[in-house]
N, CA, C and O atoms as a CHARMM CRD file, in Angstrom:
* protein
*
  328
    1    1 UNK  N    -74.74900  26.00500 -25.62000 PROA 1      0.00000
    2    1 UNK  CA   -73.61400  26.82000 -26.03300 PROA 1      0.00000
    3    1 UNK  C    -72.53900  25.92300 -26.63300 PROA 1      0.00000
    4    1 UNK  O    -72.27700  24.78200 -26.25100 PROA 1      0.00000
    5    2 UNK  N    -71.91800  26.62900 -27.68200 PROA 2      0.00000
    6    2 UNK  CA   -70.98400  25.63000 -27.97700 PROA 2      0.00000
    7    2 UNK  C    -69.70900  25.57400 -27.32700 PROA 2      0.00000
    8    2 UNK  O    -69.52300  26.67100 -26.80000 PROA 2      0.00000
    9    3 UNK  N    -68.62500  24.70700 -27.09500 PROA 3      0.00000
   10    3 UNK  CA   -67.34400  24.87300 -26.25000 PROA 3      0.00000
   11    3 UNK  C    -66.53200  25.02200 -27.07400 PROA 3      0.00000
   12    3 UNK  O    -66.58300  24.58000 -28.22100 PROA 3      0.00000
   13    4 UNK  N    -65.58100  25.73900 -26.53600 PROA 4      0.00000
   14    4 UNK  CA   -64.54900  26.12300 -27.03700 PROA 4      0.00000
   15    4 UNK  C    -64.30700  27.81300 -27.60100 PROA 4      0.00000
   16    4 UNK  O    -63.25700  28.44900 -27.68900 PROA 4      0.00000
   17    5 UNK  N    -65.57000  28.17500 -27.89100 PROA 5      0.00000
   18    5 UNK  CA   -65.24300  29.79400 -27.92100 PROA 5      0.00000
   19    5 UNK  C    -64.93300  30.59000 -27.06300 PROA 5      0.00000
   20    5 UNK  O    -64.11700  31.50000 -27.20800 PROA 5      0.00000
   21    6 UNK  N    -65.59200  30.31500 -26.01200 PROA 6      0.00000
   22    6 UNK  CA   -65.63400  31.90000 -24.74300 PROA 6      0.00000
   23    6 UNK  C    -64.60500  31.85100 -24.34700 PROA 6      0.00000
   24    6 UNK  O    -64.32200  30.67100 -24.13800 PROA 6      0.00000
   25    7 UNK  N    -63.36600  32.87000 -23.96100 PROA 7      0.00000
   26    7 UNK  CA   -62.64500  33.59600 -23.31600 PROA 7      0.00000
   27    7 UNK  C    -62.90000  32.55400 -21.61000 PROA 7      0.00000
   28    7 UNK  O    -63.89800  32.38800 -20.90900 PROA 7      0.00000
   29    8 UNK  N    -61.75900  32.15900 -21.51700 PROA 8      0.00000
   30    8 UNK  CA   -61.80800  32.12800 -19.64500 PROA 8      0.00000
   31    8 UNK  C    -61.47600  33.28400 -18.82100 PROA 8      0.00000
   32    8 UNK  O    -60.40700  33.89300 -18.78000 PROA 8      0.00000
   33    9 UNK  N    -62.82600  33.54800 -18.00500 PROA 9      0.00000
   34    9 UNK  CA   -62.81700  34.22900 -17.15500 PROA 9      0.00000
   35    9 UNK  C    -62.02300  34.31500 -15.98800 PROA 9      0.00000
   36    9 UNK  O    -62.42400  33.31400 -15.39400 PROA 9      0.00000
   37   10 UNK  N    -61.07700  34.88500 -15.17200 PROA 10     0.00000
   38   10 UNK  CA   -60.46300  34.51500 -14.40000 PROA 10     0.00000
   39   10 UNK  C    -60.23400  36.34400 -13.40700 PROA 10     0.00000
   40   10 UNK  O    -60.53200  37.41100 -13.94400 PROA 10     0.00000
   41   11 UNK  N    -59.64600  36.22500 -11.91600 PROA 11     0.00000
   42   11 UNK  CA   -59.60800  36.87700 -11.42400 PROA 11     0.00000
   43   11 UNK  C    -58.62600  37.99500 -11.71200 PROA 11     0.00000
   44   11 UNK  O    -57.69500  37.71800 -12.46800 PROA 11     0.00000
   45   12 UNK  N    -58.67500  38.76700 -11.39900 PROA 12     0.00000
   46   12 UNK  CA   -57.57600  39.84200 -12.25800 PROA 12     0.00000
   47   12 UNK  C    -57.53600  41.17300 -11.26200 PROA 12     0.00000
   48   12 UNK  O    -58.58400  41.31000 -10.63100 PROA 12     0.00000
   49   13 UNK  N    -56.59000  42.10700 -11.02400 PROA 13     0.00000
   50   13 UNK  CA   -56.58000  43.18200 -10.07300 PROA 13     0.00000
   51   13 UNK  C    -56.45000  44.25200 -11.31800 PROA 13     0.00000
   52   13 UNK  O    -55.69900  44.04400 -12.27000 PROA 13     0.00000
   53   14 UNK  N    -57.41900  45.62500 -11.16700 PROA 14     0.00000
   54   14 UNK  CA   -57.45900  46.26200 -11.79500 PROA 14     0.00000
   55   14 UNK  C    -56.53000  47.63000 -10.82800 PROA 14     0.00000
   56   14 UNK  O    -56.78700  47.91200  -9.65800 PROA 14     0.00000
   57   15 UNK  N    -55.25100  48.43700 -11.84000 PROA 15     0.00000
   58   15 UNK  CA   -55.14700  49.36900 -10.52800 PROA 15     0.00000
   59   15 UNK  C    -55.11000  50.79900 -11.09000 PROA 15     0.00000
   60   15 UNK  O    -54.62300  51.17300 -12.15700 PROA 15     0.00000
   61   16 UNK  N    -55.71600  51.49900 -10.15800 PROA 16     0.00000
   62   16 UNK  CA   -56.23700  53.18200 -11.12400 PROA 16     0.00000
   63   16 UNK  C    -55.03200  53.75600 -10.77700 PROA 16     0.00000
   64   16 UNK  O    -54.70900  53.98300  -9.61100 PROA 16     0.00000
   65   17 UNK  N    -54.11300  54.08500 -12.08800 PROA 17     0.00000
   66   17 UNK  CA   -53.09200  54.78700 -11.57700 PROA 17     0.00000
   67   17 UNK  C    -53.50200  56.68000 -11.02000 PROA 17     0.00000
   68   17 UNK  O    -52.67700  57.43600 -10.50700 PROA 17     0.00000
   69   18 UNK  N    -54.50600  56.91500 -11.23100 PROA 18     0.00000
   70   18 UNK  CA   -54.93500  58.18100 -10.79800 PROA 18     0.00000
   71   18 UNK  C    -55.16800  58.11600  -9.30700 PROA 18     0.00000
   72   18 UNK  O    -54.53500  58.80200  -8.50400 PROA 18     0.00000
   73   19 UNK  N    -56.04500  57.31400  -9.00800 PROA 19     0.00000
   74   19 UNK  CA   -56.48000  57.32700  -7.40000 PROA 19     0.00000
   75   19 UNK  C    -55.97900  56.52900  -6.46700 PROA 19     0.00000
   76   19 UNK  O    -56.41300  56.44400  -5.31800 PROA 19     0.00000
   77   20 UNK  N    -54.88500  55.81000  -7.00800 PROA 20     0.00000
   78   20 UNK  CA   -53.84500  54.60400  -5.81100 PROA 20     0.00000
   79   20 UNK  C    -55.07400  54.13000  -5.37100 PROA 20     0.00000
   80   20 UNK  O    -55.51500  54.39600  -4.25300 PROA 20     0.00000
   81   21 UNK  N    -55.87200  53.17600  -6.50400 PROA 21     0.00000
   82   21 UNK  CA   -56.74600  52.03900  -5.81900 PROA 21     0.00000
   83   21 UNK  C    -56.83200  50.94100  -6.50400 PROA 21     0.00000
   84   21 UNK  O    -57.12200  51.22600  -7.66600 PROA 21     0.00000
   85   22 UNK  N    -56.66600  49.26800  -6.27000 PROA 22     0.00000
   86   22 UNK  CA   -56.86700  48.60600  -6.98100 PROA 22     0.00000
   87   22 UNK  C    -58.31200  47.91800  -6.81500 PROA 22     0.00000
   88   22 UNK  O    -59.01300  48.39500  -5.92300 PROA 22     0.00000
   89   23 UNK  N    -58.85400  46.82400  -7.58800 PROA 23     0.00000
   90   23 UNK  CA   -60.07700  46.44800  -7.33200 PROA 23     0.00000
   91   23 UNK  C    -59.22700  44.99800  -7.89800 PROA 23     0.00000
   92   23 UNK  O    -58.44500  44.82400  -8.83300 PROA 23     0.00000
   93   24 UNK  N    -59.78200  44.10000  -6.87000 PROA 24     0.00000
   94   24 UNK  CA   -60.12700  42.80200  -7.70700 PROA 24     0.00000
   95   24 UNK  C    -61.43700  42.35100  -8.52800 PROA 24     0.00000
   96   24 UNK  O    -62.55800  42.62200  -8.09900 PROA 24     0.00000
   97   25 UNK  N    -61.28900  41.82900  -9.42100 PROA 25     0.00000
   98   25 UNK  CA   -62.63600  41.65500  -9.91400 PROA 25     0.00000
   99   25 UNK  C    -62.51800  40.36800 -10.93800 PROA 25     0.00000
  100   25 UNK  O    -61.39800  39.85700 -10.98700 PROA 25     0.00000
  101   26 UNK  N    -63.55900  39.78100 -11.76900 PROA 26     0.00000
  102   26 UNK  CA   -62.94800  38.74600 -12.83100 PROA 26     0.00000
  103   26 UNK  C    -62.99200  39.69100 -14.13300 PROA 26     0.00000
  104   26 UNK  O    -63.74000  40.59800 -14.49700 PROA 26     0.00000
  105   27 UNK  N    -62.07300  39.18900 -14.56500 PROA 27     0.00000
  106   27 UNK  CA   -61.90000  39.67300 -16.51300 PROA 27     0.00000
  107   27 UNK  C    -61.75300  38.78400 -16.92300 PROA 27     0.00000
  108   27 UNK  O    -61.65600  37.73800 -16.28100 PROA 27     0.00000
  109   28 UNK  N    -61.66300  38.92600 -18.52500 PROA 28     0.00000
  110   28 UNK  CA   -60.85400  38.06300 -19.67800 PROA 28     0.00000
  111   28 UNK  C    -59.57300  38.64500 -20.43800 PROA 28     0.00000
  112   28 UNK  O    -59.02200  38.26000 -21.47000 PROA 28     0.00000
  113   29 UNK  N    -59.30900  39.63000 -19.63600 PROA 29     0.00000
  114   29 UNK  CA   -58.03700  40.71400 -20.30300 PROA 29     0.00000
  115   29 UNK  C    -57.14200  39.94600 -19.48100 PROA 29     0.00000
  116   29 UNK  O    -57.25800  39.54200 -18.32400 PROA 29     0.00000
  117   30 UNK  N    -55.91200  39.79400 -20.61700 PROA 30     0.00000
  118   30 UNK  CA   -54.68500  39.08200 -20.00800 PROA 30     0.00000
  119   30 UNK  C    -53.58700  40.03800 -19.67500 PROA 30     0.00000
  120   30 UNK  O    -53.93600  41.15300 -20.06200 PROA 30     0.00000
  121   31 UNK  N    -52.67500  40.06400 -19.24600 PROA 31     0.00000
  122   31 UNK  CA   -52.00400  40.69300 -18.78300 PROA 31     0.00000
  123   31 UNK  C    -50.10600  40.02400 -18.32100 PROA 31     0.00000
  124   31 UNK  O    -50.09100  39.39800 -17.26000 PROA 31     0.00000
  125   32 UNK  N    -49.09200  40.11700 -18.84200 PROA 32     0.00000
  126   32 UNK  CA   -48.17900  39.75300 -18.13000 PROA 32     0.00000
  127   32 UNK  C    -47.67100  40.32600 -16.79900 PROA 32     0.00000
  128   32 UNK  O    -46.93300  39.57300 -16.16400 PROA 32     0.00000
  129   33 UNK  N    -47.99200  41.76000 -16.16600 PROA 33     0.00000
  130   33 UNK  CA   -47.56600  41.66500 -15.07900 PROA 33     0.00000
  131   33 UNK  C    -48.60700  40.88100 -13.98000 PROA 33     0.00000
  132   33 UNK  O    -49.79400  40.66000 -14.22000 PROA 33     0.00000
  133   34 UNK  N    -47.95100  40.53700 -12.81100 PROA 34     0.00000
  134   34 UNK  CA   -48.75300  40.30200 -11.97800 PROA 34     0.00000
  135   34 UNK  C    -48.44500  41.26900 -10.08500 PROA 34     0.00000
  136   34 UNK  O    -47.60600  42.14800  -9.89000 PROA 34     0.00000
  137   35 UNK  N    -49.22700  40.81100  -9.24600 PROA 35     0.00000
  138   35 UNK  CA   -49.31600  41.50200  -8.28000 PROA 35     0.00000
  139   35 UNK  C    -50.07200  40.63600  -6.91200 PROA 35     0.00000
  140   35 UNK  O    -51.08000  39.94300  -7.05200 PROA 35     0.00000
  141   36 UNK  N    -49.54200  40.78900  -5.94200 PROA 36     0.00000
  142   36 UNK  CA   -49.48400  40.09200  -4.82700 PROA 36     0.00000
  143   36 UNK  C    -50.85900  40.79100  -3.92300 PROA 36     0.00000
  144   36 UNK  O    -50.60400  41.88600  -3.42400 PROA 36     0.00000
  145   37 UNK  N    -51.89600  40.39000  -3.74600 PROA 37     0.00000
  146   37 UNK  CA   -53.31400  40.95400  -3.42400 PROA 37     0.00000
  147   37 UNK  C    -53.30900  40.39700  -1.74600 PROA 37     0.00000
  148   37 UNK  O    -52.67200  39.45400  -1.27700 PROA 37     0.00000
  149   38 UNK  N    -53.98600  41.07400  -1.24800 PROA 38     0.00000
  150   38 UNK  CA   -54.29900  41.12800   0.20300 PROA 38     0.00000
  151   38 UNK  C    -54.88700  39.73100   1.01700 PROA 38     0.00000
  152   38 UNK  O    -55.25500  39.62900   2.18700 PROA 38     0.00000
  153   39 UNK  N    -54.83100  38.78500   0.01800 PROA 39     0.00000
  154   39 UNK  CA   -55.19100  37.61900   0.61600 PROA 39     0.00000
  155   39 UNK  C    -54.22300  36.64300   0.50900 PROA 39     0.00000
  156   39 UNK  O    -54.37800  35.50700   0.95700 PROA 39     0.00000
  157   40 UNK  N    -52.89200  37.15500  -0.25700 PROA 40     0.00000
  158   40 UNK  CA   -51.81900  36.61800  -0.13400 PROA 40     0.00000
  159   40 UNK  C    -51.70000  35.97000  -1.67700 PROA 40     0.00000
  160   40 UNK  O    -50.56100  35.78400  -2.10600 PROA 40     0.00000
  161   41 UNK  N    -52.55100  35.71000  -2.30400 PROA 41     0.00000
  162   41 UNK  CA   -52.58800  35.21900  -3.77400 PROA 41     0.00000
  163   41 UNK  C    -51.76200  35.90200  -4.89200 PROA 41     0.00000
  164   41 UNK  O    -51.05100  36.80100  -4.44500 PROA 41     0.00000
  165   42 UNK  N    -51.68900  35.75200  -5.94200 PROA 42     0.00000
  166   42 UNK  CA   -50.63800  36.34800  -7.40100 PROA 42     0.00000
  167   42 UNK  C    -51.89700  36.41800  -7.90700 PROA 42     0.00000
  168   42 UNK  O    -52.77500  35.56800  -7.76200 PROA 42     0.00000
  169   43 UNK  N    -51.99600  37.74900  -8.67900 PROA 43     0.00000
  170   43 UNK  CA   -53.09000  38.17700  -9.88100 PROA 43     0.00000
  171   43 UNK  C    -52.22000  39.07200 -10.91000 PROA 43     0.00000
  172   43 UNK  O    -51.44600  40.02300 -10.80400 PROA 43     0.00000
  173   44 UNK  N    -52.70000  38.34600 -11.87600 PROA 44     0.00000
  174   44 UNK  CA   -52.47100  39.55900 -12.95300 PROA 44     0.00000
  175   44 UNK  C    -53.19800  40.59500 -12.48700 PROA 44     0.00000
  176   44 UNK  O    -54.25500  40.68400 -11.86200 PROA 44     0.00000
  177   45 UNK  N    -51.94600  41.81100 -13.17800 PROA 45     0.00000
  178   45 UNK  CA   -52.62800  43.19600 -12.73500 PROA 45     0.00000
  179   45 UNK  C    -52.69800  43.99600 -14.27000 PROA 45     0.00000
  180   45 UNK  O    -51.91200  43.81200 -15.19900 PROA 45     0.00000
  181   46 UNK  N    -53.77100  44.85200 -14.25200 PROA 46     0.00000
  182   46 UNK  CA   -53.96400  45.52800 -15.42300 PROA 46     0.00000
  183   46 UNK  C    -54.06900  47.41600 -14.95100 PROA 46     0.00000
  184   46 UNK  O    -55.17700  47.75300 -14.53300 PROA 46     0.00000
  185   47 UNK  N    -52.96500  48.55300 -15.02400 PROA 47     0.00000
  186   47 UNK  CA   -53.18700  49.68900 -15.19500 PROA 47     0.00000
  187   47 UNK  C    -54.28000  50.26200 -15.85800 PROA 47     0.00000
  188   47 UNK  O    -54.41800  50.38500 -17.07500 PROA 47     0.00000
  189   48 UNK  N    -55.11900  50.63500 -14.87800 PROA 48     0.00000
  190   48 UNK  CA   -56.10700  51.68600 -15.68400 PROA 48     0.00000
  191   48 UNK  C    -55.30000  53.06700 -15.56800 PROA 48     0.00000
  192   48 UNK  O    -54.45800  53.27200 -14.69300 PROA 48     0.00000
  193   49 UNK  N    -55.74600  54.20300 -16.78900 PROA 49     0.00000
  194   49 UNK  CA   -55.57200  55.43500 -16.11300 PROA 49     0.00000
  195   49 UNK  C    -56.68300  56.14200 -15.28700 PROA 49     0.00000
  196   49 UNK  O    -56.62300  57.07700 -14.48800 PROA 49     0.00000
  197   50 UNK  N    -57.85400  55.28700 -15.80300 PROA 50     0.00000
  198   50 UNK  CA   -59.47300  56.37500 -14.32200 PROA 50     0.00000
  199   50 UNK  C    -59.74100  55.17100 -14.11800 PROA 50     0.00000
  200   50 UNK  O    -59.35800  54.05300 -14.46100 PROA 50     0.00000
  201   51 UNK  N    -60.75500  55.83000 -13.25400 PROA 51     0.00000
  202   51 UNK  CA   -61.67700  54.17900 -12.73300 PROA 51     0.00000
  203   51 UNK  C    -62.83300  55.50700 -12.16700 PROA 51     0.00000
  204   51 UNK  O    -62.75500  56.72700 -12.31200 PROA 51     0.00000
  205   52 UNK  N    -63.91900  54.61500 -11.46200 PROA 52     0.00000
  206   52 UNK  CA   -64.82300  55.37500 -10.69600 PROA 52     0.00000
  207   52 UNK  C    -64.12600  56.06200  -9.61600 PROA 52     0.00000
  208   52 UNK  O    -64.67600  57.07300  -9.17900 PROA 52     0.00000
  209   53 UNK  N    -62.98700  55.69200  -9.09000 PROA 53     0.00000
  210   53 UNK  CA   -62.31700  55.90900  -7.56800 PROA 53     0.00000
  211   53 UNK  C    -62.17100  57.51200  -7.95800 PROA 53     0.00000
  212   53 UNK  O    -62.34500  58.50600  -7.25200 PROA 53     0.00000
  213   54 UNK  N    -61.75800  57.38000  -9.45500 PROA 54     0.00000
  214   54 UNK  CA   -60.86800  59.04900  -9.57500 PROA 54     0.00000
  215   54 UNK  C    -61.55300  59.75000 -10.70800 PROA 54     0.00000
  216   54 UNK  O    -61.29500  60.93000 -10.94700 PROA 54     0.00000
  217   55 UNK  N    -62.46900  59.02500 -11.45700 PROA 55     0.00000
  218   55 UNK  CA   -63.30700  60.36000 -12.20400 PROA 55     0.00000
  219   55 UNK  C    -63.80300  61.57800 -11.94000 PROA 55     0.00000
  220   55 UNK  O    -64.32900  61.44900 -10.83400 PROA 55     0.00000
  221   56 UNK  N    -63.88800  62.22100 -12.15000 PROA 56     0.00000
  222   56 UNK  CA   -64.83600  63.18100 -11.40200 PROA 56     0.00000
  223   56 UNK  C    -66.58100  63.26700 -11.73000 PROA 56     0.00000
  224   56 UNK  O    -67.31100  64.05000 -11.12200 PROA 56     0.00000
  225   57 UNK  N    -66.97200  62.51600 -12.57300 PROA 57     0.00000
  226   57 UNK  CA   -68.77700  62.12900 -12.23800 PROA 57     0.00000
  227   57 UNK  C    -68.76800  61.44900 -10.98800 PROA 57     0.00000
  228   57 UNK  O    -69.58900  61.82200 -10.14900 PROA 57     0.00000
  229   58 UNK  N    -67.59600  60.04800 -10.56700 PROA 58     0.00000
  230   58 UNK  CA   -68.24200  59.78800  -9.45800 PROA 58     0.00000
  231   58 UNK  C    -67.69200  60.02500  -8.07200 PROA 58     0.00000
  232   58 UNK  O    -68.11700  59.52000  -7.03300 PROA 58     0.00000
  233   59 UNK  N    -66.55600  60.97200  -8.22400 PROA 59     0.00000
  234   59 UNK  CA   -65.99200  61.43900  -6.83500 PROA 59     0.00000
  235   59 UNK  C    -66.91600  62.86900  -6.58200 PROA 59     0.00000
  236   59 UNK  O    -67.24700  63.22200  -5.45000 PROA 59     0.00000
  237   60 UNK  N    -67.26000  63.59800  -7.77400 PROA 60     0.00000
  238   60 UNK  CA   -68.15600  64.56100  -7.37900 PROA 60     0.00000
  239   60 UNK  C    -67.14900  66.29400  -7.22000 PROA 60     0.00000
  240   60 UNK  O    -67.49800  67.45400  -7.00100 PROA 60     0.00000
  241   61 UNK  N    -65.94800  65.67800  -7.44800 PROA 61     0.00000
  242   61 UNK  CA   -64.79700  66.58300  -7.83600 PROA 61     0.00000
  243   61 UNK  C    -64.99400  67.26300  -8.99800 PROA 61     0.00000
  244   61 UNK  O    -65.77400  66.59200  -9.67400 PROA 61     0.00000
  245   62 UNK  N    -64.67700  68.27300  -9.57900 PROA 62     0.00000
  246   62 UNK  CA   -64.89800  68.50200 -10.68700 PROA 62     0.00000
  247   62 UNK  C    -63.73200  69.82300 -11.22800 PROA 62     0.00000
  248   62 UNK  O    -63.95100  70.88800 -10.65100 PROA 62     0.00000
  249   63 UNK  N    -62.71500  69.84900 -12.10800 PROA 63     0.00000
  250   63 UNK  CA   -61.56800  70.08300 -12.53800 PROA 63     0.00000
  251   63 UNK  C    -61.63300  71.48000 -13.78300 PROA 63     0.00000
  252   63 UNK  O    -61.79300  71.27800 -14.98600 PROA 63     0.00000
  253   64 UNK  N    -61.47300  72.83000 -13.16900 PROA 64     0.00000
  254   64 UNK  CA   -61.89600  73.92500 -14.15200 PROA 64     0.00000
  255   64 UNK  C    -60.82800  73.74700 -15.14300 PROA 64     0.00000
  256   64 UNK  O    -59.66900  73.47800 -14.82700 PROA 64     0.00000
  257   65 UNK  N    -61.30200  73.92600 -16.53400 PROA 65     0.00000
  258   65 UNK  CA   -60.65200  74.06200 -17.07200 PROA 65     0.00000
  259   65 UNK  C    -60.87700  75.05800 -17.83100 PROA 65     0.00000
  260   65 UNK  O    -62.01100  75.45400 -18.10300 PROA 65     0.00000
  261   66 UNK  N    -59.30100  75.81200 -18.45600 PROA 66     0.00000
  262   66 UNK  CA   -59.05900  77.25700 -18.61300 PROA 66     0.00000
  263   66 UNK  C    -59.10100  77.69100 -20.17900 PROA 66     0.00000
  264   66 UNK  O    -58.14400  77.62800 -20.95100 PROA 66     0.00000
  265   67 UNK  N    -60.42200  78.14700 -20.48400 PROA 67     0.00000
  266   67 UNK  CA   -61.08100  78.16700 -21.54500 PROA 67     0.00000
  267   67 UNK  C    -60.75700  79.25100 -22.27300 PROA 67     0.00000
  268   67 UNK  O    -60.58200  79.06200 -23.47600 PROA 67     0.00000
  269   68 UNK  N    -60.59100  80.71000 -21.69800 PROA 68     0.00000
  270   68 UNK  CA   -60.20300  81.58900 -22.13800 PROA 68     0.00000
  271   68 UNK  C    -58.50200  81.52600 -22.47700 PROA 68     0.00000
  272   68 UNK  O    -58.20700  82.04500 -23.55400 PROA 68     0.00000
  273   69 UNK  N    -57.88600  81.21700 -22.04800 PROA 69     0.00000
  274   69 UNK  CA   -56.80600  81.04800 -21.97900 PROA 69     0.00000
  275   69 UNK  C    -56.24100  80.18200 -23.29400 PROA 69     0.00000
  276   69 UNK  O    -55.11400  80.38100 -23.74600 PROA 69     0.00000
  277   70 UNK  N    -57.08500  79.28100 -23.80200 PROA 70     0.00000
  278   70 UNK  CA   -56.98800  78.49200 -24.42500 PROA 70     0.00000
  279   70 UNK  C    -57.67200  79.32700 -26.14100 PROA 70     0.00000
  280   70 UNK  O    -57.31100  79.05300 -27.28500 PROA 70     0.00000
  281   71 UNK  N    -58.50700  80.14600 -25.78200 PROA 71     0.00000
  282   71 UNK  CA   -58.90200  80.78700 -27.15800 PROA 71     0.00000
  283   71 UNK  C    -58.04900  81.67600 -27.56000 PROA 71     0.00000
  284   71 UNK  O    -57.91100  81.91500 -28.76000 PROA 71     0.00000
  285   72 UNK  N    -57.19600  82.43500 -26.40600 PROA 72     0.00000
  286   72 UNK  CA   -56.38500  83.26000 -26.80000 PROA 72     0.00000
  287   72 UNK  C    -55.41100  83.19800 -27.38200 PROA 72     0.00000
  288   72 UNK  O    -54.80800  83.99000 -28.10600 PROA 72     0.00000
  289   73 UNK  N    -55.17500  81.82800 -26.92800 PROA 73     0.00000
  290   73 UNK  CA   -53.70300  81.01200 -27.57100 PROA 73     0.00000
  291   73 UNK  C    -53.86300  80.86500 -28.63500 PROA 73     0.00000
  292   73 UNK  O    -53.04400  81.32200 -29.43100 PROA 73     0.00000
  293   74 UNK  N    -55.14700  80.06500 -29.12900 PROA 74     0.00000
  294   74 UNK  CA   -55.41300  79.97900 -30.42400 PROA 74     0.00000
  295   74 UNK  C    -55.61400  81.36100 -31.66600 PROA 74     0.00000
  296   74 UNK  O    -55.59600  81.19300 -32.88500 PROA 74     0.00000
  297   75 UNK  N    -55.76000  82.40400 -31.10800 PROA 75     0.00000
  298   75 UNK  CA   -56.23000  83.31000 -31.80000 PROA 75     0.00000
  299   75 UNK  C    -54.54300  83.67200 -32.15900 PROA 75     0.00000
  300   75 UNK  O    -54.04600  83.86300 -33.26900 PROA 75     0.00000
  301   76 UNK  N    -53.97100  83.68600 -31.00000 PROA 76     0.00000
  302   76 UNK  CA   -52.32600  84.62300 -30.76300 PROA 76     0.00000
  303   76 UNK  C    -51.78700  83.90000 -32.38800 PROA 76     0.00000
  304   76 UNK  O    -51.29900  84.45300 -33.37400 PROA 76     0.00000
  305   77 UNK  N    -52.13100  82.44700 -32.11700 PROA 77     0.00000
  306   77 UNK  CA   -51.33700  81.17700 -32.96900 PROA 77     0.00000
  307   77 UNK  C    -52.04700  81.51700 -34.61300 PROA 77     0.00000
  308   77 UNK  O    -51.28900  81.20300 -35.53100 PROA 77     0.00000
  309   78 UNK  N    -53.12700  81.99600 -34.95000 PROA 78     0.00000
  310   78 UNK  CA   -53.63000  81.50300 -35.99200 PROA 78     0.00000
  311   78 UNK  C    -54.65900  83.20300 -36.49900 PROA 78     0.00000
  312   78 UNK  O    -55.47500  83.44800 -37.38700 PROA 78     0.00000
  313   79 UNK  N    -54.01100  84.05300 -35.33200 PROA 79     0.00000
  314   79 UNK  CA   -55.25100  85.08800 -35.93300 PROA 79     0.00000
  315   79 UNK  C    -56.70700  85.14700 -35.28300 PROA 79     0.00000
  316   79 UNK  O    -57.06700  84.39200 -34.38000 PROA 79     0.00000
  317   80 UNK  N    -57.40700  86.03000 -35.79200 PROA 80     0.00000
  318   80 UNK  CA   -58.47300  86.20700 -35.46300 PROA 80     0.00000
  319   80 UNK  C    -59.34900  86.77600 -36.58700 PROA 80     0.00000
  320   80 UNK  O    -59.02300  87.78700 -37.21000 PROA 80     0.00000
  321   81 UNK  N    -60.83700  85.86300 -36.89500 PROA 81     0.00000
  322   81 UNK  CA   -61.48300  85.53900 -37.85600 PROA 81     0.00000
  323   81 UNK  C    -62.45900  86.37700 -38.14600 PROA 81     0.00000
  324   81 UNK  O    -63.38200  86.39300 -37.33200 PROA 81     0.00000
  325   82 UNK  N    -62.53400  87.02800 -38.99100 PROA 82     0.00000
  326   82 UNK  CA   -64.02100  88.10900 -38.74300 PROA 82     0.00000
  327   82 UNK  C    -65.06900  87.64100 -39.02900 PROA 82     0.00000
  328   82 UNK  O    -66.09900  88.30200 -38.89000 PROA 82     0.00000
């Protein structure tokens, strides 16, 4: 491999603002804030808005959304097409 290209990998706290969970993990995404982790260390921290914690494929939750409601609006807004 040659040196000098790759990105340094380094530890980083990811935090799901949906599900109040962070993960440590390594990245190459930089970040200026940082955040004080459970082992007492400083990590950059990076805001997600999902993660697995709060999707709903993997919480198994799943979020109706209001379909009719939404055609009607559109029709009210724009008519209705024959």
């Amino acid at each position: 491999m040659r040196s000098g290209i790759h990105p340094v990998s380094r530890p980083v706290v990811f935090r799901d603002r949906a599900g109040d969970t962070a993960f440590l993990t390594t990245s190459t995404a930089r970040s200026a804030r940082t955040i004080e982790w459970e082992d007492g260390n400083t990590y950059p921290l990076i805001d997600v808005e999902i993660s697995s914690a709060s999707h709903p494929f993997y919480t198994g939750n799943t979020r109706v959304v209001d379909t009719a409601g939404r055609v009607e609006r559109f029709e009210r807004r724009y008519g209705r097409t024959s």
